[in-house]
C-alpha positions as CSV (number, residue, x, y, z in Angstrom):
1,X,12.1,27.4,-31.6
2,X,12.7,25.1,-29.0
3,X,11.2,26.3,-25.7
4,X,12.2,24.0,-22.8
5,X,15.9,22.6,-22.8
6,X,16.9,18.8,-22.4
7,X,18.5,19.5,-19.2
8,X,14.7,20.7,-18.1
9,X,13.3,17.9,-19.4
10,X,15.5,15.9,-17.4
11,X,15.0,17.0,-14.3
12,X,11.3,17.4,-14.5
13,X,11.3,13.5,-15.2
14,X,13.0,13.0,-12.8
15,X,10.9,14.5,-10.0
16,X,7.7,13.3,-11.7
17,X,9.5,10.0,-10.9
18,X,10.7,10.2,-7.6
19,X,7.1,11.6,-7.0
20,X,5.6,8.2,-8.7
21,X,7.9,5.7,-7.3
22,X,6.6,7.5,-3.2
23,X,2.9,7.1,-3.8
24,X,3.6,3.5,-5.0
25,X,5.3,3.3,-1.7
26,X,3.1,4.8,0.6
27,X,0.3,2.6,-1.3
28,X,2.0,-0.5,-0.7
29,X,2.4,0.4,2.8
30,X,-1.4,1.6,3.2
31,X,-2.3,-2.1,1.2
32,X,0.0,-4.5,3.4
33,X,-1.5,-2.8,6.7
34,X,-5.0,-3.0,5.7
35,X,-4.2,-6.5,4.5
36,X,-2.3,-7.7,7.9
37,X,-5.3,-5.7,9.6
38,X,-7.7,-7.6,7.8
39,X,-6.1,-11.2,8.7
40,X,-6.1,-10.5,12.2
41,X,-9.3,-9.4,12.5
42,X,-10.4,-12.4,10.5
43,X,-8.1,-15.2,12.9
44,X,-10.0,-13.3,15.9
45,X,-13.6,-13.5,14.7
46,X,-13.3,-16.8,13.6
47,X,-12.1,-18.0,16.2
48,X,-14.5,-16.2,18.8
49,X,-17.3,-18.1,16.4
50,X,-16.2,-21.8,16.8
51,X,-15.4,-21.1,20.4
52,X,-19.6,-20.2,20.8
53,X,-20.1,-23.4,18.7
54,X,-17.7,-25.3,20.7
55,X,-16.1,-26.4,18.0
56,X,-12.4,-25.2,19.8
57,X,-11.4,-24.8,23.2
């Protein structure tokens, strides 16, 4: 007795899909902006620390 057709099958792969392949998305997007977040707050803060050591103009 078979109790859920191919064609189900199908379909419910392919939203379980469609529902992966958007949190990989929205993850990448979350990871590049902490990641460009993170740089800029590095370049600023490093550069506000060999300004007080007047190391840079």
């Amino acid at each position: 007795m078979k109790l859920i057709s191919k064609d189900a099958c199908l379909i419910a792969n392919d939203l379980f899909s469609e529902s992966t392949h958007s949190r990989v998305l929205y993850f990448s997007v979350f990871s590049m902006c902490c990641l460009l977040g993170l740089a800029t707050w590095q370049v600023l803060y490093l550069r506000k620390y060999f300004k007080s050591k007047k190391l840079i103009e």
